[in-house]
DOVEX-36693 format. One record per atom (N, C-alpha, C, O): x, y, z; residue in one letter. Coordinates in steps of 0.001 Angstrom, whole numbers, plus 500000, padded with zeros to 6 digits. Layout:
BEGIN
XYZA...
***
This chain:
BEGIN
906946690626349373X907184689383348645X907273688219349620X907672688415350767X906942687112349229X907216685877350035X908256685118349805X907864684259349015X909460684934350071X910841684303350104X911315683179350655X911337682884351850X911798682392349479X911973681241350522X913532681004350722X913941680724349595X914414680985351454X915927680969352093X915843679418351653X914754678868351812X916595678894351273X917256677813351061X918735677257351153X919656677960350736X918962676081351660X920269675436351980X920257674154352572X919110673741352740X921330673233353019X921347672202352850X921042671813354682X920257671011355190X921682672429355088X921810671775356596X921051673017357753X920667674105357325X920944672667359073X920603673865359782X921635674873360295X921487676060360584X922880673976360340X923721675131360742X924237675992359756X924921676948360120X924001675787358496X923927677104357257X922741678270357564X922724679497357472X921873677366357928X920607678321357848X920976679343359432X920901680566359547X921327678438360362X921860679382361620X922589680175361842X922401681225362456X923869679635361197X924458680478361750X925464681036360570X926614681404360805X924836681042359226X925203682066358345X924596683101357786X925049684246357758X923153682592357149X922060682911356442X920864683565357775X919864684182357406X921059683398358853X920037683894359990X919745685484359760X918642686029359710X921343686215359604X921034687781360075X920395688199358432X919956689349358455X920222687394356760X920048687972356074X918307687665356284X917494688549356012X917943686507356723X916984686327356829X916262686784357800X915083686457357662X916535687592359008X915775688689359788X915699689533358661X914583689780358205X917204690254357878X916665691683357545X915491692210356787X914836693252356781X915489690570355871X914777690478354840X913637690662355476X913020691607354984X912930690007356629X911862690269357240X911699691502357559X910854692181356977X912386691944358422X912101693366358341X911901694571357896X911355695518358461X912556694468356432X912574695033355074X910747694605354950X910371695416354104X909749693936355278X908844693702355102X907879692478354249X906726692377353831X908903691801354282X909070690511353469X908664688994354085X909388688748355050X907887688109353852X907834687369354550X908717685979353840X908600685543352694X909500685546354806X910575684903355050X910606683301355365X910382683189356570X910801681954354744X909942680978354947X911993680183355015X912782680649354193X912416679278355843X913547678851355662X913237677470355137X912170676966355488X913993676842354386X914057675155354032X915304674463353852X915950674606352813X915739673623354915X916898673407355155X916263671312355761X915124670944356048X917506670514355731X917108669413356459X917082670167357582X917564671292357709X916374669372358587X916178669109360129X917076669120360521X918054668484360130X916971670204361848X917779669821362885X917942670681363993X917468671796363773X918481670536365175X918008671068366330X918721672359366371X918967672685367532X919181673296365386X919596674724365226X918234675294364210X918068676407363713X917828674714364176X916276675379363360X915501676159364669X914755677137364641X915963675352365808X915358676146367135X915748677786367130X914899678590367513X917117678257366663X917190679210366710X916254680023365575X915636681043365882X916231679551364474X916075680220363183X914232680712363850X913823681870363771X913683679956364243X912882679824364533X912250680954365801X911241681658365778X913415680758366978X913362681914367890X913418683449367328X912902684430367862X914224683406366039X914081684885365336X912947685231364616X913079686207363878X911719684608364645X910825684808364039X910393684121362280X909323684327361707X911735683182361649X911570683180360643X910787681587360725X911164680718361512X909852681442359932X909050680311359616X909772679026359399X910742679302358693X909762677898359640X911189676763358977X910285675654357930X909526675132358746X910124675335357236X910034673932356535X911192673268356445X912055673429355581X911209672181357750X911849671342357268X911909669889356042X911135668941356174X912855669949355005X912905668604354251X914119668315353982X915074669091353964X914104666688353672X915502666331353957X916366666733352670X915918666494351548X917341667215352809X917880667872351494X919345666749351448X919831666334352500X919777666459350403X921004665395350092X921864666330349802X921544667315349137X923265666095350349X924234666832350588X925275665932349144X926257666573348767X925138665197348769X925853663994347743X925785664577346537X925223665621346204X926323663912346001X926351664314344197X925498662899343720X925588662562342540X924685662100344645X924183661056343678X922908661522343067X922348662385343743X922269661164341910X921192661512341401X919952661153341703X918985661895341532X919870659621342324X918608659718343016X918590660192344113X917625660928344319X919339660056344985X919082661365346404X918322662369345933X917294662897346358X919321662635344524X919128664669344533X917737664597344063X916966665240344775X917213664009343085X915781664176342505X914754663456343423X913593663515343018X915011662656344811X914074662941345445X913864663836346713X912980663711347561X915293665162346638X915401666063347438X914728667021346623X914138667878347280X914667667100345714X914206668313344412X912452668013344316X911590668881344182X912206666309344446X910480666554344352X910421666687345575X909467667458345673X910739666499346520X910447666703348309X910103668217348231X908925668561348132X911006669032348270X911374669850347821X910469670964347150X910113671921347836X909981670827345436X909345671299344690X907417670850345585X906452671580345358X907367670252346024X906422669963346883X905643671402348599X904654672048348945X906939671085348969X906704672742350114X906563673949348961X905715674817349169X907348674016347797X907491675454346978X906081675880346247X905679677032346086X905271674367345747X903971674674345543X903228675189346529X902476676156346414X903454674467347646X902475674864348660X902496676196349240X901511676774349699X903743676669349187X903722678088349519X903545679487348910X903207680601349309X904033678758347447X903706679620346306X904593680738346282X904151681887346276X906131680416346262X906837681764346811X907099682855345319X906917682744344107X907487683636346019X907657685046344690X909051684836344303X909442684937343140X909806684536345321X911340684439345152X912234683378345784X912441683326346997X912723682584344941X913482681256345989X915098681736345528X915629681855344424X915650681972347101X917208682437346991X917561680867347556X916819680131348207X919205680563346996X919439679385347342X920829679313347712X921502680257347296X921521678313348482X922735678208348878X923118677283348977X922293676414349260X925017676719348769X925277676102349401X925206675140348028X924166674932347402X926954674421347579X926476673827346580X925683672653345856X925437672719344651X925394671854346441X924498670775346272X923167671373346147X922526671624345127X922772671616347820X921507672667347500X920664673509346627X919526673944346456X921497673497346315X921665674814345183X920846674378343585X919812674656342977X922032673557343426X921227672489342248X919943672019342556X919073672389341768X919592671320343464X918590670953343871X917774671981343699X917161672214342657X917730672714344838X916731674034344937X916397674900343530X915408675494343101X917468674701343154X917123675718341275X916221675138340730X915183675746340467X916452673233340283X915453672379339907X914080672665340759X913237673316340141X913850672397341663X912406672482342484X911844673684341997X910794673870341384X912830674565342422X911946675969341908X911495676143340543X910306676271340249X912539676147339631X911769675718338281X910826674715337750X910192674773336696X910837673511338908X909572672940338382X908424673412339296X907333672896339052X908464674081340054X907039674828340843X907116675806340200X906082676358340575X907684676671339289X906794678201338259X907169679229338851X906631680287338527X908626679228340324X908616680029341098X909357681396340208X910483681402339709X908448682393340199X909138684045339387X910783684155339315X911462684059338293X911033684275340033X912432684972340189X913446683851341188X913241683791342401X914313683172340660X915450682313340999X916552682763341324X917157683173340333X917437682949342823X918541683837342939X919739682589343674X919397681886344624X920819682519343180X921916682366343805X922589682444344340X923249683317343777X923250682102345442X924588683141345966X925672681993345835X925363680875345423X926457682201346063X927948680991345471X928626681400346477X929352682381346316X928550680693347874X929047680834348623X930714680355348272X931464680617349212X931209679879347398X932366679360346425X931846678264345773X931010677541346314X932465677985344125X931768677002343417X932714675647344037X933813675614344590X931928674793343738X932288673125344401X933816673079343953X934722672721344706X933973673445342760X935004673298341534X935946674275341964X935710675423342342X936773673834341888X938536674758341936X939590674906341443X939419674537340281X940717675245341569X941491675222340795X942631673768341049X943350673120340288X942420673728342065X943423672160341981X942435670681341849X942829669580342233X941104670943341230X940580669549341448X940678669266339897X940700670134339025X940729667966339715X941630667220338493X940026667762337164X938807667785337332X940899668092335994X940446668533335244X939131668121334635X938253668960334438X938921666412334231X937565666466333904X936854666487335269X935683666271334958X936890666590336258X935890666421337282X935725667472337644X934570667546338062X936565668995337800X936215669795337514X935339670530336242X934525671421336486X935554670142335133X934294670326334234X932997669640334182X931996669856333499X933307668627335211X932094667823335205X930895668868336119X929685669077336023X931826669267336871X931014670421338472X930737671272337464X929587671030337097X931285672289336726X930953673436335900X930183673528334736X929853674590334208X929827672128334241X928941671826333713X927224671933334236X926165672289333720X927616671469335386X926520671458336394X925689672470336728X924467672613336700X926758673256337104X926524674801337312X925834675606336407X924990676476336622X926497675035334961X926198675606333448X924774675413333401X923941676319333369X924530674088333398X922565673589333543X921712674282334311X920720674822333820X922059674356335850X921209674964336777X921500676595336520X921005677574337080X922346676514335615X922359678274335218X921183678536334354X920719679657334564X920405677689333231X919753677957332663X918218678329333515X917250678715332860X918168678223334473X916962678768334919X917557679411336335X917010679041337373X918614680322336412X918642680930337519X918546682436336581X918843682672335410X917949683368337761X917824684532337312X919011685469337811X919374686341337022X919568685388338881X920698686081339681X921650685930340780X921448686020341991X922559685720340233X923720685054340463X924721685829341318X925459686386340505X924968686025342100X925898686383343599X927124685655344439X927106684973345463X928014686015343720X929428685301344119X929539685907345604X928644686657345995X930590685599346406X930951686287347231X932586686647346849X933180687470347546X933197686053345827X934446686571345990X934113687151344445X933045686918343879X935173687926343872X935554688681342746X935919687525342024X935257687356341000X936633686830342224X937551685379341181X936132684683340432X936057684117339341X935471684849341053X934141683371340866X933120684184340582X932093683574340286X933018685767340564X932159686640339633X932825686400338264X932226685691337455X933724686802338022X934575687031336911X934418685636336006X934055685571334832X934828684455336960X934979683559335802X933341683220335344X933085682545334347X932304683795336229X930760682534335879X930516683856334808X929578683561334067X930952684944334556X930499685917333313X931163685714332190X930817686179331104X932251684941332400X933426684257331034X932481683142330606X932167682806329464X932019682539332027X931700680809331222X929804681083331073X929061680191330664X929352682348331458X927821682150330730X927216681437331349X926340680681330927X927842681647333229X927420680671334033X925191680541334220X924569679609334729X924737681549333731X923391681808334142X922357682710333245X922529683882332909X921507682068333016X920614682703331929X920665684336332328X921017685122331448X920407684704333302X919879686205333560X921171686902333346X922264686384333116X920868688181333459X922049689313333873X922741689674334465X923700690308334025X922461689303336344X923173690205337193X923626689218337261X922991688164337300X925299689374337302X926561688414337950X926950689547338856X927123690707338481X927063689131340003X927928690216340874X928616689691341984X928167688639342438X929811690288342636X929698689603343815X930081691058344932X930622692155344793X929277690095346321X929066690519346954X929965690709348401X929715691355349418X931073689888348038X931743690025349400X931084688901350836X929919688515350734X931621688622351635X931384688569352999X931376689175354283X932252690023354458X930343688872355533X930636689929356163X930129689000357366X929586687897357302X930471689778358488X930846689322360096X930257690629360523X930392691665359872X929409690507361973X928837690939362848X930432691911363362X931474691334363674X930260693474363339X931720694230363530X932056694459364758X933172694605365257X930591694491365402X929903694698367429X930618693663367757X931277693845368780X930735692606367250X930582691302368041X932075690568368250X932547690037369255X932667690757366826X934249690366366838X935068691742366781X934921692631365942X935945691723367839X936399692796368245X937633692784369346X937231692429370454X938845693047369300X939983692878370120X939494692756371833X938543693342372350X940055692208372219X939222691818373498X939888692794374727X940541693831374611X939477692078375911X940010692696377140X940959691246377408X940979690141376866X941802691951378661X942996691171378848X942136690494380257X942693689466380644X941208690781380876X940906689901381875X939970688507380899X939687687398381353X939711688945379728X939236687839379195X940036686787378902X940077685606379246X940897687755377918X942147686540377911X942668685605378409X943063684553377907X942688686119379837X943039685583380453X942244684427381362X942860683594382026X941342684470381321X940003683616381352X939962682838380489X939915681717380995X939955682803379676X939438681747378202X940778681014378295X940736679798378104X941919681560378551X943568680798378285X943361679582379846X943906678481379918X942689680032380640X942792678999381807X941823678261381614X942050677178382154X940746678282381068X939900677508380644X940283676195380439X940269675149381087X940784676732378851X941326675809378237X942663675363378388X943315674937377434X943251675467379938X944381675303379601X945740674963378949X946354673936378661X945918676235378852X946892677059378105X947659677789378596X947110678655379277X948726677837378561X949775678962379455X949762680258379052X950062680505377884X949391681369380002X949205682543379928X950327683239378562X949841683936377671X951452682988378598X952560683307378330X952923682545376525X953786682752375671X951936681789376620X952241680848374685X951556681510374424X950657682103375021X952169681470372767X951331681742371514X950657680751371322X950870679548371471X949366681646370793X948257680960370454X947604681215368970X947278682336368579X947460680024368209X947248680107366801X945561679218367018X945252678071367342X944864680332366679X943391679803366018X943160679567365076X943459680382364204X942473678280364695X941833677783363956X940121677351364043X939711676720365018X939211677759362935X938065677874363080X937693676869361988X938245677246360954X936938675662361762X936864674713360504X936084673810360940X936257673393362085X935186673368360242X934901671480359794X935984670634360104X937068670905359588X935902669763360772X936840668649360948X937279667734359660X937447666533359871X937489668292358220X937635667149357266X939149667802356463X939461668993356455X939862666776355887X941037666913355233X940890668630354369X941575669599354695X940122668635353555X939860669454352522X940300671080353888X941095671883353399X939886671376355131X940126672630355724X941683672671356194X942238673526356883X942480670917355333X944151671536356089X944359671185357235X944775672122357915X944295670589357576X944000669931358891X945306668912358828X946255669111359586X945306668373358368X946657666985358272X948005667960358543X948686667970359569X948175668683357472X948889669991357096X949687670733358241X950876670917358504X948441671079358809X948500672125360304X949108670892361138X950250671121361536X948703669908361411X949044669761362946X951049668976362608X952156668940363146X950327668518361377X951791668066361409X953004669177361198X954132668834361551X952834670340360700X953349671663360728X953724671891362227X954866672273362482X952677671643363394X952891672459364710X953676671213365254X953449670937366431X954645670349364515X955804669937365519X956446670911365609X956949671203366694X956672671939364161X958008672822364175X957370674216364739X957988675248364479X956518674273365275X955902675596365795X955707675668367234X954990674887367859X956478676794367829X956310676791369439X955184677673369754X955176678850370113X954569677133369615X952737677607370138X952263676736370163X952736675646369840X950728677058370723X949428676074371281X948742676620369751X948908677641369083X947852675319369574X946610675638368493X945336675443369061X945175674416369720X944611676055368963X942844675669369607X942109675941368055X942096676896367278X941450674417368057X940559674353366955X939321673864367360X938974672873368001X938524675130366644X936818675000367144X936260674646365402X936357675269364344X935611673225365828X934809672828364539X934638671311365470X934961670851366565X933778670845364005X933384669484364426X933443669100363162X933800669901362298X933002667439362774X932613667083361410X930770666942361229X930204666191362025X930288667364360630X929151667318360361X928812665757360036X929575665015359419X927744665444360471X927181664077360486X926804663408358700X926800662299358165X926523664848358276X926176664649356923X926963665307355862X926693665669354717X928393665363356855X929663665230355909X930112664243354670X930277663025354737X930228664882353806X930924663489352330X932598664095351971X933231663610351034X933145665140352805X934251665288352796X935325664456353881X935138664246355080X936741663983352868X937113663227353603X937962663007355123X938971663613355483X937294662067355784X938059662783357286X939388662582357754X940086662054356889X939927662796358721X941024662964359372X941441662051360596X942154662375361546X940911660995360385X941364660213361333X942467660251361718X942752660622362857X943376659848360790X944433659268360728X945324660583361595X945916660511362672X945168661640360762X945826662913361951X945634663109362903X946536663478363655X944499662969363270X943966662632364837X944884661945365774X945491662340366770X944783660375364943X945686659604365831X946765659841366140X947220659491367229X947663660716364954X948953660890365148X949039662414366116X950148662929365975X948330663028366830X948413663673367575X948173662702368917X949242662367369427X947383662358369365X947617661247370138X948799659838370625X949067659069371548X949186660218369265X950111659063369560X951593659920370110X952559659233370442X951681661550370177X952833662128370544X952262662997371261X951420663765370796X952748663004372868X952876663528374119X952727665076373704X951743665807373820X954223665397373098X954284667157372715X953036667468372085X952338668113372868X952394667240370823X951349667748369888X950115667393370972X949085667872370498X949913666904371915X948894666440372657X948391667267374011X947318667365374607X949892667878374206X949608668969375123X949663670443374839X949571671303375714X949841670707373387X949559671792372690X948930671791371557X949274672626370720X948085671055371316X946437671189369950X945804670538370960X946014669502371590X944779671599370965X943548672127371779X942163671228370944X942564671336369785X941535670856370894X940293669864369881X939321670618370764X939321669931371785X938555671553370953X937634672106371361X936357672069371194X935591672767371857X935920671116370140X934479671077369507X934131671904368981X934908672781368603X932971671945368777X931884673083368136X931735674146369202X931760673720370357X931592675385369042X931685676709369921X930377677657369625X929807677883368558X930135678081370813X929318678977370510X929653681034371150X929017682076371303X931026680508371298X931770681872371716X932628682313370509X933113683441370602X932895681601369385X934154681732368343X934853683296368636X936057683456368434X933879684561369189X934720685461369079X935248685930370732X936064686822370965X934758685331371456X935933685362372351X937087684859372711X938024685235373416X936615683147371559X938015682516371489X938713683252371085X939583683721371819X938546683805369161X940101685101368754X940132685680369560X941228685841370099X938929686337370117X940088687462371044X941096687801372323X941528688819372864X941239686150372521X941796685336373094X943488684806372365X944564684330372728X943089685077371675X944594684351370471X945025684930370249X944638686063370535X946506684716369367X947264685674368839X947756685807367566X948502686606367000X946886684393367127X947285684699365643X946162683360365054X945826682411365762X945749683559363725X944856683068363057X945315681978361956X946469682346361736X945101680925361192X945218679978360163X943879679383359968X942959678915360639X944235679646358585X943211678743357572X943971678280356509X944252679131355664X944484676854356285X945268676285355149X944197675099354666X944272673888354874X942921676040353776X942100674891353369X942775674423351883X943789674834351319X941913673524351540X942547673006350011X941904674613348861X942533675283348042X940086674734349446X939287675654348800X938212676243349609X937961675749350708X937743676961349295X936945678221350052X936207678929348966X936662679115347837X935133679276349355X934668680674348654X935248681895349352X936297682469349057X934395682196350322X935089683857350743X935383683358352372X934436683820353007X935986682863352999X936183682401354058X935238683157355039X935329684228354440X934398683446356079X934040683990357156X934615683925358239X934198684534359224X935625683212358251X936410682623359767X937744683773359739X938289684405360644X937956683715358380X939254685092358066X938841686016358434X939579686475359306X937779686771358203X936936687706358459X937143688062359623X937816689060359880X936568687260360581X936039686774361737X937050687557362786X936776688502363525X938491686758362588X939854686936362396X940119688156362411X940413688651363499X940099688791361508X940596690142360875X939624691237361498X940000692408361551X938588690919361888X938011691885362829X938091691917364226X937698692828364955X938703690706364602X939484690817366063X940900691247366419X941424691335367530X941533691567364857X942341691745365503X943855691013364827X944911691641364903X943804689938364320X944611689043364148X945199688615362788X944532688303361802X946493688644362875X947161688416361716X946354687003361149X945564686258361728X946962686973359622X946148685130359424X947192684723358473X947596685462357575X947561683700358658X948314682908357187X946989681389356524X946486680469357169X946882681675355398X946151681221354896X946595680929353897X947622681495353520X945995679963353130X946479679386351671X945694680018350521X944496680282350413X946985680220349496X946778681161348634X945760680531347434X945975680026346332X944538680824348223X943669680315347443X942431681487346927X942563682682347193X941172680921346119X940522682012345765X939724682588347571X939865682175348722X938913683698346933X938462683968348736X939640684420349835X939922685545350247X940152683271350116X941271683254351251X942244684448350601X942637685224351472X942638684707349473X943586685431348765X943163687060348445X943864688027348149X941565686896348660X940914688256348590X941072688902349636X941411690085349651X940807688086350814X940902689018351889X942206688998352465X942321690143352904X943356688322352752X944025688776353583X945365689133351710X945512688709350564X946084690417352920X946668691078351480X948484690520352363X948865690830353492X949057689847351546X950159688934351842X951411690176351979X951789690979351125X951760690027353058X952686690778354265X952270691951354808X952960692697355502X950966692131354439X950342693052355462X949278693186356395X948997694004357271X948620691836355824X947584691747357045X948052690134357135X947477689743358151X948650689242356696X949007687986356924X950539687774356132X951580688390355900X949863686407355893X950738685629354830X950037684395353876X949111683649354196X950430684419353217X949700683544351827X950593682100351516X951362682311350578X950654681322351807X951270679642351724X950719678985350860X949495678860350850X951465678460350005X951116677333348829X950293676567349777X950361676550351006X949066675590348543X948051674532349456X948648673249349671X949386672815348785X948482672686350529X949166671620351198X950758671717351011X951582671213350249X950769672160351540X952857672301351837X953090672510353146X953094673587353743X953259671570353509X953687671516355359X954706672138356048X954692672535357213X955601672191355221X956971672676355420X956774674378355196X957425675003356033X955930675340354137X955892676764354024X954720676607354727X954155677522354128X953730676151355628X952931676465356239X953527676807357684X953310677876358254X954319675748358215X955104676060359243X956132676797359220X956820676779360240X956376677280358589X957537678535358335X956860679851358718X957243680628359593X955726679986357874X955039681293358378X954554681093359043X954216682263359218X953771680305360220X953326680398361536X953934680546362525X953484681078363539X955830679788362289X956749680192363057X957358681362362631X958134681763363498X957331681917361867X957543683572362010X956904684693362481X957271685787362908X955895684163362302X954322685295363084X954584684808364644X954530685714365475X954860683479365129X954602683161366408X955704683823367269X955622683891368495X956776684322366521X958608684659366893X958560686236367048X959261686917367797X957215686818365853X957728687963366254X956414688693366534X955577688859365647X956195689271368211X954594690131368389X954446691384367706X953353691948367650X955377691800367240X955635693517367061X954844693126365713X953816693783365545X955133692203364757X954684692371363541X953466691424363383X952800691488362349X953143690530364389X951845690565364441X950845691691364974X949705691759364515X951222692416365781X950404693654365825X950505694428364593X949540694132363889X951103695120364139X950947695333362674X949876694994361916X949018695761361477X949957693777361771X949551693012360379X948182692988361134X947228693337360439X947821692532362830X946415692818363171X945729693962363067X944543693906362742X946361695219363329X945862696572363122X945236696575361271X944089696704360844X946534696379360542X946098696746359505X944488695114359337X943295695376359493X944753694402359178X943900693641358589X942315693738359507X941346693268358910X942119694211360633X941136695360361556X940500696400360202X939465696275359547X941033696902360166X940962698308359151X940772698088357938X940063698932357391X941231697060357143X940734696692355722X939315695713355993X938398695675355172X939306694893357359X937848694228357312X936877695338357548X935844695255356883X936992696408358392X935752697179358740X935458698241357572X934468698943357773X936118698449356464X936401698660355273X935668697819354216X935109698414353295X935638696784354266X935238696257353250X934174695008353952X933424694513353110X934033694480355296X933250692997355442X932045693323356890X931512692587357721X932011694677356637X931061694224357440X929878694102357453X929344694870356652X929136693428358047X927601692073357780X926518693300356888X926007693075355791X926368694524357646X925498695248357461X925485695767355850X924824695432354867X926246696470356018X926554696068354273X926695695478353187X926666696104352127X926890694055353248X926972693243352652X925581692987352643X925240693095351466X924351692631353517X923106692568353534X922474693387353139X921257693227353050X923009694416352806X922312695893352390X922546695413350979X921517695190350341X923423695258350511X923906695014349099X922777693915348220X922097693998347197X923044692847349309X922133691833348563X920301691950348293X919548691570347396X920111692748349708X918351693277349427X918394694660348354X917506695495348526X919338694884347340X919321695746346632X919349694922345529X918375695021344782X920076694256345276X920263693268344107X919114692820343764X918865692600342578X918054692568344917X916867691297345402X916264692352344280X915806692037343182X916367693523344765X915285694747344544X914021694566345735X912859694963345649X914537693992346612X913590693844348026X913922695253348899X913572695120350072X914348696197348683X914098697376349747X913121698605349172X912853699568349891X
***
């Protein structure tokens, strides 16, 4: 079959969607990516998979989107694909439209989490699920990654076809993995860091919505270092964090313990470097950074949200914190940071439920079954 991978930006297409889009090739499939431009297409590209780049609108405005959808429906004629899988929510819409107006056979989804959540204000949340509802009418198969967001799109009749399923997330198991102590100890001087602090990782986008305000103002009351690897995407519409920024800057203490590390291309030697994990986003689909986490090794407190709530199981592989609450976010980071005995624990076990349930190979196995591509 000829397939076309779809999503909004290149670093979706890189460095999420890359290993499904080898397998698929190799499964015998030819593999075409369409993502905007940008200089991580170099990789997609080094793996053998074909790229069309077009500029895809990341916005909810309507003329963007319908001249990302004829841009768009434009490469899908030309290639004539058998199957357009799509990602990523804006994209998504878009890409469903294009494909249905190019005649393309078979329309597949994956819901990396829907836009819509449970704390966003009620009509604007039906306004998103409405959305969903439309571009459901011409999708053929629909692929949650968490259980919460299978369940509800088979209540709400999210999609003309049949298969609602979800599929889970998954992380490379080779790759994130408890480390060696000469590393540790390497990566901690790096970045200097004192051999001897706790260290709380954080993996995110630089925008309010990943918790960010939350966290740092939390780590006055927390005696540990934080190292956070992310950036803000250029063609971000989530809102940013200046303002927290500054106020780490503007105090000496928070300045010599939160780490701003940029964008990374080691993320798993950073965990295995750390000693303990956070994610206090507002929303998530199935987090990969928890994952990530949990296969190195590391306890996580995360907010008890959908996704985030699937994977880590609350007092045994983490802890679960109301969303935005500064005060129970720093409570459980200063309890994990106070005591190692029960962060080893909670890392062993949450090790053992990820290689159990998230790892990449399987989860990719799952979805070229769904495809009916093996």
């Amino acid at each position: 079959m000829k397939i076309c991978q779809l999503c909004a930006v290149d670093f979706t297409m890189a460095r999420l969607l890359l290993p499904l889009c080898t397998a698929m090739q190799d499964a015998g499939h030819e593999v075409v990516a369409i993502c905007s431009d940008g200089p991580l297409l170099e990789r997609v590209e080094a793996a053998g998979i074909r790229c069309r780049p077009v500029p895809i609108a990341r916005s909810m405005n309507p003329f963007k989107a319908m001249a990302s959808a004829r841009a768009v429906a434009d490469v899908m004629r030309e290639e004539n694909f058998d199957l357009v899988h799509v990602h990523t929510p804006v994209a998504s819409l878009i890409g469903r439209l294009a494909a249905w107006r190019s005649g393309v056979p078979v329309i597949a989804y994956t819901a990396h989490g829907f836009y819509f959540h449970e704390h966003m204000a009620w009509l604007r949340r039906n306004a998103f699920v409405a959305a969903e509802w439309l571009a459901g009418r011409v999708t053929d198969i629909l692929m949650t990654q968490s259980e919460e967001d299978a369940a509800f799109a088979r209540s709400a009749g999210l999609i003309r076809g049949s298969v609602i399923t979800a599929i889970g997330n998954g992380v490379d198991a080779s790759l994130f993995a408890p480390g060696s102590s000469e590393g540790r100890t390497a990566m901690r001087d790096g970045l200097d860091t004192p051999q001897d602090a706790v260290v709380i990782a954080m993996v995110g986008r630089l925008v309010a919505e990943k918790g960010y305000p939350e966290l740092f103002a939390a780590m006055r009351e927390v005696d540990a270092h934080l190292w956070v690897a992310g950036a803000r995407l250029a063609s971000d519409h989530a809102d940013p964090i200046d303002a927290a920024l500054d106020a780490i800057e503007a105090d000496t203490d928070l300045r010599s313990r939160i780490h701003l590390l940029g964008e990374r291309d080691d993320i798993a030697d950073l965990l295995a470097a750390a000693d303990l994990f956070t994610l206090p986003s507002h929303r998530e689909g199935m987090p990969r950074s928890i994952i990530e986490a949990m296969m190195t090794g590391l306890p996580v407190v995360a907010t008890d949200i959908r996704g985030s709530r699937e994977e880590v199981v609350d007092g045994e592989t983490g802890l679960l914190v109301p969303v935005n609450q500064t005060d129970a976010l720093a409570s459980a980071l200063s309890a994990l940071a106070a005591d190692p005995a029960r962060r080893a624990r909670m890392g062993v076990a949450g090790r053992d439920r990820a290689l159990c349930l998230y790892d990449e190979t399987r989860v990719i196995a799952r979805q070229l079954e769904i495809l009916n591509l093996t």
